[in-house]
Structures are given as structure tokens and as C-alpha cells.
C-alpha positions, -999 to +999 in steps of 0.1 A: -116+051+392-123+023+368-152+025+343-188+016+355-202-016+342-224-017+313-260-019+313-278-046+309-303-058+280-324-087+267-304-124+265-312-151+245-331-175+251-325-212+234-359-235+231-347-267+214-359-295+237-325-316+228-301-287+237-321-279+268-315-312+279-282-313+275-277-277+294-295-293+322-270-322+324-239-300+323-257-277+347-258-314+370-222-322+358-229-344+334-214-327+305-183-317+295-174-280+288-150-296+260-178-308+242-192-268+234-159-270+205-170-310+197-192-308+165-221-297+176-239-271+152-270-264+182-242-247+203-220-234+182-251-215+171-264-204+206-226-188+213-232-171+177-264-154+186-265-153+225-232-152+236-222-114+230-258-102+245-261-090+280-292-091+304-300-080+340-310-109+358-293-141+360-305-173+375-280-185+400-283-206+433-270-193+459-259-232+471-224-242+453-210-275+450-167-280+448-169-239+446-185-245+415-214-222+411-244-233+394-278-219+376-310-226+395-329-250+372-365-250+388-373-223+360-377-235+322-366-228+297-327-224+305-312-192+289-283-203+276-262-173+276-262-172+318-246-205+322-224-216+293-190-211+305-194-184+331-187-179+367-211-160+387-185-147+407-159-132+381-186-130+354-219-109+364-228-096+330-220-110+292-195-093+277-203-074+246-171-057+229-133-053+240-131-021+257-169-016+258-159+012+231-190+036+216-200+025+180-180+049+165-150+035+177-161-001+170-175-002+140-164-033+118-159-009+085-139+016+103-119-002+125-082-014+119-086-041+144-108-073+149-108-094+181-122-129+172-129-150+210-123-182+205-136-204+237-119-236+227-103-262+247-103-300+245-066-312+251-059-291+284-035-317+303-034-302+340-055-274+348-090-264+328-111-235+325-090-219+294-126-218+276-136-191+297-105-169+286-122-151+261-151-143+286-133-129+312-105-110+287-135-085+271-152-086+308-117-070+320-117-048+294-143-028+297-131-020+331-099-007+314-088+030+313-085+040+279-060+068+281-021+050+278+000+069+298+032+062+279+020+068+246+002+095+259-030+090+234-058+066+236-052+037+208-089+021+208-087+053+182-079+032+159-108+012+164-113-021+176-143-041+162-151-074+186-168-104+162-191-130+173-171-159+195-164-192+173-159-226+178-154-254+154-181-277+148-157-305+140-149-334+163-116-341+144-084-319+159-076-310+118-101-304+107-114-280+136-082-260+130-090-256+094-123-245+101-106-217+129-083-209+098-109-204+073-127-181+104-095-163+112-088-154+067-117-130+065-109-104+090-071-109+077-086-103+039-101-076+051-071-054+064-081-063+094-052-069+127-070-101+140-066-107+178-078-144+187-086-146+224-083-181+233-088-207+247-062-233+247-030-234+227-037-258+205-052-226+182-031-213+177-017-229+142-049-219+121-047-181+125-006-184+119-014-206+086-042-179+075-019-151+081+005-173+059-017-179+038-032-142+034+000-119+034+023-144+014+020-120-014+041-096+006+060-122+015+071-153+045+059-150+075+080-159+112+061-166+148+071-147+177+062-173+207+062-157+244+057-188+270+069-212+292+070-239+275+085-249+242+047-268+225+074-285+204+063-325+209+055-343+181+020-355+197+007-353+231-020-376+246-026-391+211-029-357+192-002-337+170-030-311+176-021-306+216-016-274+232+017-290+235+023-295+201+016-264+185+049-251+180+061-282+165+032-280+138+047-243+131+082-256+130+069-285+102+053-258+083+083-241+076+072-204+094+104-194+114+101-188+147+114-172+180+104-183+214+111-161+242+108-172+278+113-212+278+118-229+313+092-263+307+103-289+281+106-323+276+142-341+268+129-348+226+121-309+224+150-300+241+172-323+214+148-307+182+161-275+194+199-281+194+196-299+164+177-275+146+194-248+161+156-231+171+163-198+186+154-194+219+151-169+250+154-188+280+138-184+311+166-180+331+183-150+302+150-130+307+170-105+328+192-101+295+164-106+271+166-063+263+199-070+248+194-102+231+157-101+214+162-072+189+193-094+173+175-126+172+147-105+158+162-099+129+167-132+115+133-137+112+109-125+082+098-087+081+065-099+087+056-119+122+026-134+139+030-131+179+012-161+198+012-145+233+010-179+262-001-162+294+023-189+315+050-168+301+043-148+330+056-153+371+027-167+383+028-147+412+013-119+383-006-147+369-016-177+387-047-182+362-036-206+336-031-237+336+006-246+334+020-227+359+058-227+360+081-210+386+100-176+371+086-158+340+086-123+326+076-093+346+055-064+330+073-035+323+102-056+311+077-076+289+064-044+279+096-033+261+102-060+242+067-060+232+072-027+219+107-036+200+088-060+182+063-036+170+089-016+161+109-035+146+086-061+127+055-060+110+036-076+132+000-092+110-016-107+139-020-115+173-033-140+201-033-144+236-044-178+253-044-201+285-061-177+303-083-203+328-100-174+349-110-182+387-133-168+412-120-142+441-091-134+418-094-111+388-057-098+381-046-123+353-083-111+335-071-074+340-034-080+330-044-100+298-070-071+286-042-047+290-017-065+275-035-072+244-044-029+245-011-022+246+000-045+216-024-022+205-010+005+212+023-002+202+007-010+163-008+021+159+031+038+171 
């Protein structure tokens, strides 16, 4: 039987006239969710101080429009923490940490891991939602058994400190990534294994560059990239910042990198990566990929960053993200090269992203929560 759910305490309550205003247009679809990441200092600074707080009552009509439930508005003012980014029906309580751990096993001193939610998304091409990710990742979690059956131990020992959700203020694509970056440094300074809940893809470049730019003393740095596609074009819809992209902006760094499970690309990436001669797993070799990761594992630096794409996965175990493509890993398979890399590399940091979490269907919420707790797991080996 799965954990009870947590109970419930005060939320926070935001009273500038401006920002009310503009929750009541969203609320009436007038705004964006893409606008929480665009430059806006009000909002970032309600997710910094109400996000992570639960509550008890929620204000909800009971009337949906396009299966898109929304907050009752008679009542003023709006709290802002029952509506920004959360479905009634998957998300009935704020999350507060990953794993809903005690304090002794969270504590931000004490702990050897830090998982930083990151609710960003503006350059989602087909389906959105991937803002709610990080919401519905911790959610999952503290449903989660703790005990791992096959390590036999329970590895939120090694504590696991959640931080306050962050988006960029910046409107421009670069300059929100170096802000992400300069976020992601101080858990890494810190000794900390950062775990960046996403989001979108795209966000992937500023926690590789801080790990880059944090462990270089100890030497280079490659990317491990599980996914469906290859992210290698040089700009999508008028951005080199796309979730599209991100891969190519890791390639033009100079990081090394291995991507494991390709089966979407366009004709351009296809060419970089015989001209380049990228390593890659593809889709259709997952059924040999046992055999052939550990090798190709070995050409890369000791140290590696894994970007974790939730599409790497059949949809059939997770149809909530938005790229969906036909074939994928499976989870016990995934789960053993997961734990060859652990093995095998030192692995500084981690994310998982594209999560876009629906009503009525919690698996891919569940599977991301334990897939990040077994990464876990596998560190602490």
C-alpha cells in the first residue's frame, strides 16, 4: 500500500493588485503559462515563496471548459499557489519535498543530493504542459515506497534536500539559460548531486555548462543523452535555444556526448552525426544496447552529466510528453544501463524533463519519480 498523502497547511496568499490581475486573465485564458519563465520578477517570486507550501482547501469550479479545470474566481484575493500550473485532477495538494522525506533525511546540510524544479517551457513545438513536470514528479514521489527491492536498502539515506522551484526572469533564451546556470553552480559548489526536474529541454545546457564549469578542476566533462530525438538542429522556430537544439549547443561546446535511444531526426542532424562521427544508440539497436553502451561508454570523460528525455520511453509506458514517438526503451532494460553508467562513470548531475502530466493518467508521474530514485540509488552503490 502506497504512502498516505501529506497533510495539509497554510498557502500563500499574493495581494499585488497587477499580479492578481493577470492571474485572473490566465484563470479566463488570457495568459500564457509560458509567460511564468518570461521576465517577470512578481511571479518568479510567488513560485519562490508559495509554490512549495501546501493547504487544505482549494478553490475549484466544479464546471470545466476543453477538460481544462479552472479556480472559481468569485472569491478575492486569488491564492496563487492553487492555480499556477496545476491540475485539480492529478494535483490535489502542493508538493513540498521529493519523497516527502522527514527533516532528517532532507536536510540541505546533510544531504548529498539536491533536486532543483525547474517549471520552464516556452519553445514546446507540439504538445505543452512540460511546466507542470516538476509538480507532478515530487507529487508522485511522495507516493513512492522507499525500500528498493534490488538494492535491498532505502537510498533517500543519503538524503535528498528539495530547493525552492526557479525560473528565469529573463525574456531572452541566453540569457535565461545563464541565469538557470548560475542557479544550478551553488548546489554543484556545494557537493551537492543536483537533479533538475524540468520542464522543457531546452534546460538543459545551463546545468551541463555549470557542472563544466564547477568540476573542470577534476577534469572534462561528457553528456549521457537518453531520448528520442537527437535536439541536434542548429535553431528551431527562430531560437538555437529550442528544446530541439539543445544537444547541438552541447556538441558546439565541446562536452562529448552519447545519445542512446534516437528514432526522430531531421536529414541536417542526421548528416552532423555521420560527419562528426557522434555516437549513437539507435532506437531500433535498443534490444542490443546491453552489449554496446558500456564500450561506447568508455570513450567518453570519467566524469558525465545524464540529461534523461522522458520520450526515450514507449509511449505506451509513457504517453505524457510531448513528442511522442513509436518504440523506445522499456524499464528494466533501461534500468541496467542506467546502473552501468553509475557504475562505470562518475556521474555529477542529473535531469529528467518533457514530463507534460495529464488528468485520469498518473503512470508517466509515477515512473519519472522512480526513475530519478533509482538514479539515486544506483549513486549511492
Amino acid at each position: 500500500m502506497g504512502k498516505a498523502a501529506p497533510s495539509a497547511g497554510a498557502g500563500f496568499v499574493h495581494h499585488d493588485a497587477a499580479l492578481q490581475q493577470r492571474l485572473r486573465g490566465w484563470a479566463h485564458g488570457e495568459l500564457d503559462s509560458a509567460l511564468l519563465g518570461r521576465g517577470d520578477g512578481s511571479l518568479k517570486q510567488v513560485f519562490r515563496d508559495g509554490l512549495m507550501e501546501r493547504q487544505d482547501r482549494h478553490v475549484w469550479s466544479h464546471a470545466h471548459r476543453d477538460g481544462d479545470w479552472r479556480p472559481d474566481l468569485t472569491a478575492a484575493p486569488i491564492d496563487t499557489t492553487r492555480i499556477l500550473g496545476y491540475n485539480l485532477r492529478t494535483m490535489p495538494r502542493l508538493p513540498t519535498n521529493f519523497g516527502l522525506l522527514d527533516t532528517a533525511d532532507s536536510d540541505y546540510a546533510k544531504s548529498r543530493v539536491a533536486v532543483l524544479p525547474v517549471p520552464f517551457e516556452r519553445t514546446t513545438s507540439y504538445g505543452k504542459g512540460t511546466s507542470n513536470g516538476p509538480a507532478a514528479i515530487l507529487r508522485a514521489s511522495q507516493s513512492m515506497e522507499l525500500w528498493d527491492e534490488e538494492l535491498r536498502r532505502e537510498p533517500a539515506a543519503i538524503g535528498i534536500h528539495t530547493l525552492p522551484p526557479f525560473l528565469p526572469e529573463a525574456f531572452d533564451m541566453e540569457e535565461a539559460m545563464r541565469e538557470l546556470q548560475a542557479e544550478c553552480a551553488e548546489p554543484m559548489r556545494a557537493g551537492k548531486f543536483l537533479v533538475t526536474l524540468g520542464g522543457e529541454h531546452s534546460l538543459t545546457i545551463a546545468p551541463v555548462r555549470a557542472a563544466r564549469q564547477v568540476f573542470r578542476s577534476a577534469g572534462e566533462i561528457g553528456v549521457v543523452q537518453f531520448d528520442a530525438h537527437s535536439d541536434l538542429r542548429a535553431e528551431f522556430e527562430g531560437t538555437p535555444y529550442s528544446h530541439a537544439s539543445v544537444m547541438r549547443r552541447v556538441h558546439e561546446d565541446g562536452i562529448p556526448a552519447l545519445a542512446v535511444g534516437i528514432r526522430s531526426l531531421s536529414r541536417p542532424e542526421a548528416e552532423l552525426i555521420r560527419d562528426k562521427n557522434l555516437p549513437v544508440i539507435w532506437g531500433y539497436q535498443l534490444d542490443r544496447a546491453a552489449e554496446l553502451f558500456e564500450p561506447m561508454l568508455a570513450k567518453l570523460p570519467e566524469q558525465v552529466y545524464l540529461t534523461f528525455d522522458l520520450d526515450f520511453f514507449d509511449p505506451a509506458l509513457v504517453p505524457a510528453t510531448g513528442t511522442p514517438e513509436p518504440g523506445g526503451g522499456h524499464w528494466y532494460p533501461t534500468l541496467a544501463l542506467l546502473r552501468t553508467l553509475f557504475r562505470v562513470k562518475k556521474v555529477v548531475a542529473m535531469d529528467v524533463v518533457e514530463l507534460a502530466p495529464f488528468g485520469g493518467n498518473p503512470a508517466s508521474d509515477f515512473l519519472a519519480a522512480k526513475l530519478i530514485y533509482k538514479c539515486l540509488g544506483y549513486l549511492g552503490a
